[in-house]
C-alpha positions in Angstrom: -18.6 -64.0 -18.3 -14.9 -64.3 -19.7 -16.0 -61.3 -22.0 -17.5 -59.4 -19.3 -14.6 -59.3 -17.5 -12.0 -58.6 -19.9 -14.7 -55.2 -20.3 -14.3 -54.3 -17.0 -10.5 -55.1 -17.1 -10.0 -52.4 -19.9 -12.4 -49.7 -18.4 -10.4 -50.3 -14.8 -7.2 -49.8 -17.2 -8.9 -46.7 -19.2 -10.1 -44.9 -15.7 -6.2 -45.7 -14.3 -4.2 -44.4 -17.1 -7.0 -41.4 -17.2 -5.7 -41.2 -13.3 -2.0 -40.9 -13.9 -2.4 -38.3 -17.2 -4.9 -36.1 -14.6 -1.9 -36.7 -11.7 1.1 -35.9 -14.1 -1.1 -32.8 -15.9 -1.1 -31.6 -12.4 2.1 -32.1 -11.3 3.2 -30.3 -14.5 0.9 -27.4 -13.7 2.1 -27.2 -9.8 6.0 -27.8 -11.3 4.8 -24.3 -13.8 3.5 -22.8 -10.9 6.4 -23.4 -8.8 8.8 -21.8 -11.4 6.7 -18.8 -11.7 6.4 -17.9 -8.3 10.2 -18.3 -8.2 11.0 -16.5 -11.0 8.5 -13.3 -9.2 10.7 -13.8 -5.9 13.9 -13.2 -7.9 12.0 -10.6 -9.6 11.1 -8.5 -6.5 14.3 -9.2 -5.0 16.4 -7.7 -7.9 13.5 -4.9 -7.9 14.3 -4.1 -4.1 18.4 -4.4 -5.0 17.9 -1.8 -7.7 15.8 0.5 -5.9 18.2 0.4 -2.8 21.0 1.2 -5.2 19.0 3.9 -7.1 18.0 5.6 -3.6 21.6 5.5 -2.1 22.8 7.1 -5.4 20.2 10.3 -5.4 21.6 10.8 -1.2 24.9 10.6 -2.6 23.9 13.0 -5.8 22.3 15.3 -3.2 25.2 15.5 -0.6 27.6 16.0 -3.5 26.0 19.1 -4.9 25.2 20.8 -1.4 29.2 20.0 -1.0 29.8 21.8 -4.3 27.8 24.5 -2.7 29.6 24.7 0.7 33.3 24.8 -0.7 33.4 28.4 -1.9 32.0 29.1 1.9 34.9 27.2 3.2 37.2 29.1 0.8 35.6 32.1 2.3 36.2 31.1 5.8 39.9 30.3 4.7 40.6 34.3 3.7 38.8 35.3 7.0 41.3 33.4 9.2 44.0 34.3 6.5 43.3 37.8 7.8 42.9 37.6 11.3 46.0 36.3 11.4 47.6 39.3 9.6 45.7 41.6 12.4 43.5 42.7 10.0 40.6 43.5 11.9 37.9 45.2 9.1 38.9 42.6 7.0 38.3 40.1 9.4 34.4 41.3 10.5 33.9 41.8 6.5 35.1 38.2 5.7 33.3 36.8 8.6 30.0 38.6 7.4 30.5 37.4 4.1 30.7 34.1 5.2 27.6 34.2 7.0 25.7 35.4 4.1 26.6 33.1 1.5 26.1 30.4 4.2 22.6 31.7 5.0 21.3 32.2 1.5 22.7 28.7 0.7 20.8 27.1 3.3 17.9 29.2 1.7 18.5 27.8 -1.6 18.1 24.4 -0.1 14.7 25.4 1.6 16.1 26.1 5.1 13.9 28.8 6.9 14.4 30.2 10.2 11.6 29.8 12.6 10.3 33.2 13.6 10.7 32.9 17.2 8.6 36.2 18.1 5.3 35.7 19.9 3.3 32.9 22.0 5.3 29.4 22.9 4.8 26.7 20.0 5.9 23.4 21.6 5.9 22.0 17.8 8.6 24.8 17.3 10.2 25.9 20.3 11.8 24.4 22.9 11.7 26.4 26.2 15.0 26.6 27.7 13.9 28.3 31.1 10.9 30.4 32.3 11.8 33.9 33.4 8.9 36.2 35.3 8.3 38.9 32.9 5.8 42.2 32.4 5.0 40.2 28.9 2.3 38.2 28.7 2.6 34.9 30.4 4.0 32.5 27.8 5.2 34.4 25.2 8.9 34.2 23.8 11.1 36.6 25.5 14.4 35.6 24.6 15.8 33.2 21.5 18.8 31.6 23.1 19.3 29.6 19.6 17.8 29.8 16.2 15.7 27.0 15.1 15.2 26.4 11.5 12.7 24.3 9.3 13.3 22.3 5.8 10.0 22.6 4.1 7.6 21.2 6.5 9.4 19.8 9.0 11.5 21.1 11.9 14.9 20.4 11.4 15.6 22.0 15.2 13.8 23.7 17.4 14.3 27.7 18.5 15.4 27.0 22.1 13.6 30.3 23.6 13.6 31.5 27.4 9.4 31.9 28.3 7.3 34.9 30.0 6.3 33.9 33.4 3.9 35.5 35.5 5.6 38.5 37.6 7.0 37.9 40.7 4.8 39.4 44.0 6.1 41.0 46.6 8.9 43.3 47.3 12.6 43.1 46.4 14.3 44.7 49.5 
């Protein structure tokens, strides 16, 4: 029996040691695992650090140019007042003018449109100031009290318009 038990002795020791390699293969596996999964956190987090950076950059590329753009406007704006100060009163409406229209066709450059303003209401476009009884049909744009412009797709602000309203009845006297 003395043999039979020494057997059992080494299998018990065999199926242990197999234990602890499976155990420590494991832990060495979950310890690899662990790394990776850290080294992808730092990974993304550098990612989303760099792409913050990058997209503050390209604002601050695209506010620098349409500054580039705007300064001969303000230099423009500069020789207007230049000449209203001298009393110069053509000179002043031309400058003024010419002001305007490099202003305008920058803003055009950039992909600003006016919003034609003519026609029915467009809540998605207009914004109705006031309602005024009118011979024109009932909600249709009688007045623009301020331009509104959109950039591409989207409206950057509204045309604030004064609305047709039904006529008033009765008499006026």
């Amino acid at each position: 029996m003395t043999d039979e038990t020494h057997v059992q002795h080494n299998e018990d020791a065999t199926v242990e040691q197999s234990s602890e390699d499976q155990l420590a293969a494991l832990q060495a596996e979950r310890d690899e695992a662990i790394d990776r999964w850290k080294r992808t956190a730092a990974d993304f987090d550098n990612f989303r650090k760099r792409a913050t950076k990058e997209r503050e950059a390209t604002v601050t590329f695209a506010n620098e140019r349409l500054v580039k753009e705007l300064l001969p406007i303000l230099d423009d704006l500069e020789r207007a007042l230049v000449a209203a100060t001298e009393h110069e009163e053509a000179a002043l409406e031309d400058g003024v003018r010419l002001v305007h229209q490099s202003l305008a066709h920058l803003l055009e450059r950039q992909g600003i449109k006016e919003i034609d303003a003519v026609g029915m209401f467009d809540p998605h476009v207009h914004e109705a100031l006031l309602s005024q009884p009118s011979d024109a049909a009932e909600g249709s744009v009688i007045d623009v009290v301020q331009k509104g412009y959109t950039l591409g797709d989207r409206v950057v602000r509204p045309a604030r318009v004064v609305v047709a309203a039904p006529p008033q009845n009765g008499s006026d006297g």
